[in-house]
N, C-alpha and C positions, 0 to 999 in steps of 0.2 A: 051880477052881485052873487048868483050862488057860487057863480067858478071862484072866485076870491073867497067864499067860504071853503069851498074844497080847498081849497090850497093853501089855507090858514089850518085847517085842518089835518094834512098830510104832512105838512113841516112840525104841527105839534106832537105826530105819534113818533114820526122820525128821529127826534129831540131824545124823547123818554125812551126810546131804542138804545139809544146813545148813554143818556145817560147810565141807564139797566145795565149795559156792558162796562162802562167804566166804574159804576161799583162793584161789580162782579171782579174784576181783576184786581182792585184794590181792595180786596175783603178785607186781607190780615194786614195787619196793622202793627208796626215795631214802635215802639216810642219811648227815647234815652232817657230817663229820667234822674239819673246820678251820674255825675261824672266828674273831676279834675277840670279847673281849666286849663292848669300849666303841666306839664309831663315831663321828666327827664328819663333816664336810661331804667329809673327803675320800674316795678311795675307799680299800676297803678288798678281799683277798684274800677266799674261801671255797671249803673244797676239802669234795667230795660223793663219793657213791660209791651209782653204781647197778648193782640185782640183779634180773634176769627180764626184763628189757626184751626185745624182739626186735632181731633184727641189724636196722641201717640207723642213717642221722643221725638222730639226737634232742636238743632244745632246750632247756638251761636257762635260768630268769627268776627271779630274786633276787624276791621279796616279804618286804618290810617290815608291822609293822600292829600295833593296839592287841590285846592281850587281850579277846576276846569279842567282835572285831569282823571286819568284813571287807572294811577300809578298808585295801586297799594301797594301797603306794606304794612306790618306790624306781626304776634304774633300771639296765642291766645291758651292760655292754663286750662287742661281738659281733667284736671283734678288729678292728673297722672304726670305730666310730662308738659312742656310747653311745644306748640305747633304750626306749620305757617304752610302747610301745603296745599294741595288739593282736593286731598280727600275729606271730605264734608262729614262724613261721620267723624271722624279724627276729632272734631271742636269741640265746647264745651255743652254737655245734654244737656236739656230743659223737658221735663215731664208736662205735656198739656192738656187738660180735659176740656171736652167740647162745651162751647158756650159759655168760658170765663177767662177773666185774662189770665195772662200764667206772668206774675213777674220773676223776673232771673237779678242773681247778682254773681260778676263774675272777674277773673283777673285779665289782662291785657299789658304790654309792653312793645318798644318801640320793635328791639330784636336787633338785627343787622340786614336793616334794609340795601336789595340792588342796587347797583353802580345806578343814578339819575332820579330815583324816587324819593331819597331824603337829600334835599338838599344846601339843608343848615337850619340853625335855629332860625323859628316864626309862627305865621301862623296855619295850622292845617283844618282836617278837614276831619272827623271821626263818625264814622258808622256803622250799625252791627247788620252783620251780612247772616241769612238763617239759610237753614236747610230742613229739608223733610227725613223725614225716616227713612227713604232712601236714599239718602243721600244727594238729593238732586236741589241746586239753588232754588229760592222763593223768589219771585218778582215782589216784595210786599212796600206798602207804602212808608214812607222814614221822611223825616227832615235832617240832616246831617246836622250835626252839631260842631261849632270851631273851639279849636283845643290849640294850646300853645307849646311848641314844642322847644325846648331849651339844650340840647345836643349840639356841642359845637361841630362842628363841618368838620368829618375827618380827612387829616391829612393825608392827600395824594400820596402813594406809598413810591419811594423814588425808587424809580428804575437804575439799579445800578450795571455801570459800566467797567467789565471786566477787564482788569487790569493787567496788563500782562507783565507774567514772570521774568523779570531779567535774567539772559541766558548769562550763567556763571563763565567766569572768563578764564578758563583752568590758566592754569601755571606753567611757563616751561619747562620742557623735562630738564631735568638735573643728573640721569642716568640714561644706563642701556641693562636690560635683559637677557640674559641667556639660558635659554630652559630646555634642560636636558629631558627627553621623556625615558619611559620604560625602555632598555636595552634588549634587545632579542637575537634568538640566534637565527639561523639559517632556513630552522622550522617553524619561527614562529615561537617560540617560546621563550615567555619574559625571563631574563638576567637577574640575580640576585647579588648582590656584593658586588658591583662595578666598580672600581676605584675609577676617581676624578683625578685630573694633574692639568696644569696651567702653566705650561712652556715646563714642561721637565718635573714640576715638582707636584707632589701629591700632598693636596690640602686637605686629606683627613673626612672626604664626602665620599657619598655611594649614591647612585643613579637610582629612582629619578630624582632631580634635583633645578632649582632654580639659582644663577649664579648673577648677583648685580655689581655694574662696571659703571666707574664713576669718578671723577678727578679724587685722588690722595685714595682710594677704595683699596682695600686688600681683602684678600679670600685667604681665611681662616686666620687671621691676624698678623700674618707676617709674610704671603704672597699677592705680589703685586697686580691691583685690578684695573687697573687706569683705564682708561678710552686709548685704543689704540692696534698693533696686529700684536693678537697673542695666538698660541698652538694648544687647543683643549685636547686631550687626550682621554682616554678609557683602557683600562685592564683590566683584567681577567685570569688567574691560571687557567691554563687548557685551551685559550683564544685567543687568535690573533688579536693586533693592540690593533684598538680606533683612534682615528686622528684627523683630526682639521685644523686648519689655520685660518684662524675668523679677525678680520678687521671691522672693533666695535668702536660705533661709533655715538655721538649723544644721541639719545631719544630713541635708541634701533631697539626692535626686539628681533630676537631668533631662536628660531625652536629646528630643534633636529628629534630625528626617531631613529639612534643608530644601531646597526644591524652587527654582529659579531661572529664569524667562523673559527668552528672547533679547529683545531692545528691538527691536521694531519697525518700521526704518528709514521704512518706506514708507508707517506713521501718520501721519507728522508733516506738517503743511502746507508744500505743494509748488507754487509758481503756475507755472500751466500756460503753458508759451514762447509768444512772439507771433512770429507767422510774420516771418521780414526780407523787408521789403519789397522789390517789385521795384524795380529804378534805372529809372529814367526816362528814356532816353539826352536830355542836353538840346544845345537847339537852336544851331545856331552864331549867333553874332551878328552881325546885319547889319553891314559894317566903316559906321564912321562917316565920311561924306565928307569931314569938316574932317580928322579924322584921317589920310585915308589923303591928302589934298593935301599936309597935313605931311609927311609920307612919304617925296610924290611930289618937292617942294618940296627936300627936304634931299636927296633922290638927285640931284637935278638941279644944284645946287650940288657935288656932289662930283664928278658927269662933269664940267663946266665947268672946275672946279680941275686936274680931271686931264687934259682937253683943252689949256688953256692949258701944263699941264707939256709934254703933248706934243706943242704946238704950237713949243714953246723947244728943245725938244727936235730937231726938226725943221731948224729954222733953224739948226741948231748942225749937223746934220748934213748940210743943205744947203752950209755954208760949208767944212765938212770936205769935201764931194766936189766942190766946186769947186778946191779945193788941189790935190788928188788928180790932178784932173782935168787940171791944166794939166801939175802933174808926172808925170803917166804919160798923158797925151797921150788923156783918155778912153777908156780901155781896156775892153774888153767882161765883166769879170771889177766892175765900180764898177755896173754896171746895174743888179744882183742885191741891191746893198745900199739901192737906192731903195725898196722893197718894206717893210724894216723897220718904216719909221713907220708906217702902214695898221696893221699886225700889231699893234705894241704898243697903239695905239688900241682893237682890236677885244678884244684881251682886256682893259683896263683899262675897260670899257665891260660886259661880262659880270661880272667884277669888283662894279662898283657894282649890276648888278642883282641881282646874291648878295645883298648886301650888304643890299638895300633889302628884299628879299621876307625875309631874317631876322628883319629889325627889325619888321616885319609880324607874322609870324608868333609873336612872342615880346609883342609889345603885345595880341595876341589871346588870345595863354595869360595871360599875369595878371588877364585881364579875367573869364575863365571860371572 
């Protein structure tokens, strides 16, 4: 009988061990005491009321969530911002002093819960999750309360499938291209003024240039561009002419880069100058003696003439100074004019030898 008192005894201290701990872990105490029962997207009020907590701030967080599950979601107004994450201080404070209950009232909303934790309008599941001043969860005791959640089921966002671009179905060509580039010469150095010509004729373009070829087509309004063999040419003063004969065809392009050389000057045949001779100074000609008696002959005839003047001459003035003579009694001032005739002789005498050696000299230059 006593072992059955012991052992009535040992199961009853056991018990109240039991107990002692399980109010120890359930000290604090959360308990909903206002709330909504239907909720939709806006927010709504919920007023709590806790008991055992210790003095200091402490955090409440609204949790939403299915029956038998532990899919929250919701999200909770920290008088600043609204919040839905992990950090525990982030939630809405509650100031608690030791040994009274502290009631809170606070905002809540559903948010935009995760892909599988809302998942349509009914009925859920609402309770306030707390934290301590450090932040760290409370285990405390709660009865959850059921709230009715009115949020239609968002629609699955459709995956769209990318459509592809239909590739554009160009056109057939309707021409040909011919694209003349920079002309250069021999060194390397780009062309300037290149005249263009199209079988012979110059349509009024300079290099570089783009030429299009095309049924009925003409370059520069009045030379012929058709499809077909034409001869493009290039000129230049001072350079050899470029040329090709190009058969354009529809839809061709062609491009040239043509190249042009200076001409040559000092190619070309040059006859080499023949020194000018030296002059020969020539010889005077012996005068001819029939010739110069002519000469002599005609001077002679022209003293004679000019003597006989002044020999009339003379006699005139002789008879003048006889006149003279009687009327002023030969006076020594009539002496001085006897001297005259001598004089005019002497230089009509020089005269003629002028005269003669001119004629001389001038029958000698025509001869030479």
């Amino acid at each position: 009988m006593s072992w059955f008192i012991k052992t009535i005894f040992v199961f009853a201290l056991f018990s109240c061990l039991i107990f002692a701990s399980a109010r120890n872990a359930y000290a604090v105490s959360v308990t909903i005491t206002d709330f909504p029962s239907t909720i939709s997207s806006d927010p709504f009020n919920v007023s709590v009321s806790i008991v055992g907590a210790g003095a200091g701030t402490n955090y409440l967080r609204v949790d939403l969530f299915q029956t038998e599950t532990t899919n929250y979601f919701g999200e909770t107004f920290n008088n600043t911002s609204w919040y839905g994450g992990s950090d525990g201080t982030q939630y809405f404070p509650v100031a608690i002093s030791s040994g009274t209950a502290a009631p809170a009232t606070f905002q809540g909303r559903v948010g935009s819960p995760d892909g599988g934790k809302y998942v349509g309008p009914g009925m859920y599941k609402l309770k306030i999750r707390r934290y301590t001043s450090s932040g760290s969860q409370a285990n405390d005791q709660q009865t959850p309360v059921d709230i009715n959640i009115t949020i239609p089921t968002p629609a699955p966002t459709p995956t769209s499938t990318p459509t592809s671009t239909p590739t554009p179905t160009s056109a057939p060509p309707t021409e040909a291209t011919y694209k003349i580039n920079d002309v250069k010469d021999q060194d390397g150095n780009t062309l300037s003024s290149v005249q263009i010509y199209i079988d012979g004729v110059y349509i009024h373009h300079y290099t570089p240039e783009t030429i299009t070829f095309c049924d009925n087509c003409t370059c520069d309004t009045y030379v012929n561009c058709n499809f077909g063999s034409h001869t493009i040419s290039l000129k230049k003063g001072g350079y050899g002419d470029w040329s090709e004969m190009k058969t354009i065809s529809l839809g061709g392009f062609y491009e040239i880069n043509p190249i042009m050389y200076v001409i040559n000057q000092t190619s070309s045949t040059s006859s080499t100058p023949t020194p000018s001779p030296t002059p020969t100074p020539a010889k005077s000609p012996t005068p001819n003696p029939n010739s110069l008696g002519k000469i002599l002959l005609t001077a002679a005839s022209t003293v004679a003439g000019y003597l006989q003047t002044a020999s009339n001459a003379g006699t005139v003035a002789g008879m003048m100074s006889s006149i003279q003579a009687e009327e002023k009694f030969s006076s020594p001032s009539s002496q001085g004019k006897n001297y005259l005739l001598p004089i005019l002789l002497g230089l009509g005498s020089l005269a003629v030898l002028g005269m003669a050696v001119s004629a001389f000299w001038i029958q000698r230059k025509n001869k030479v």
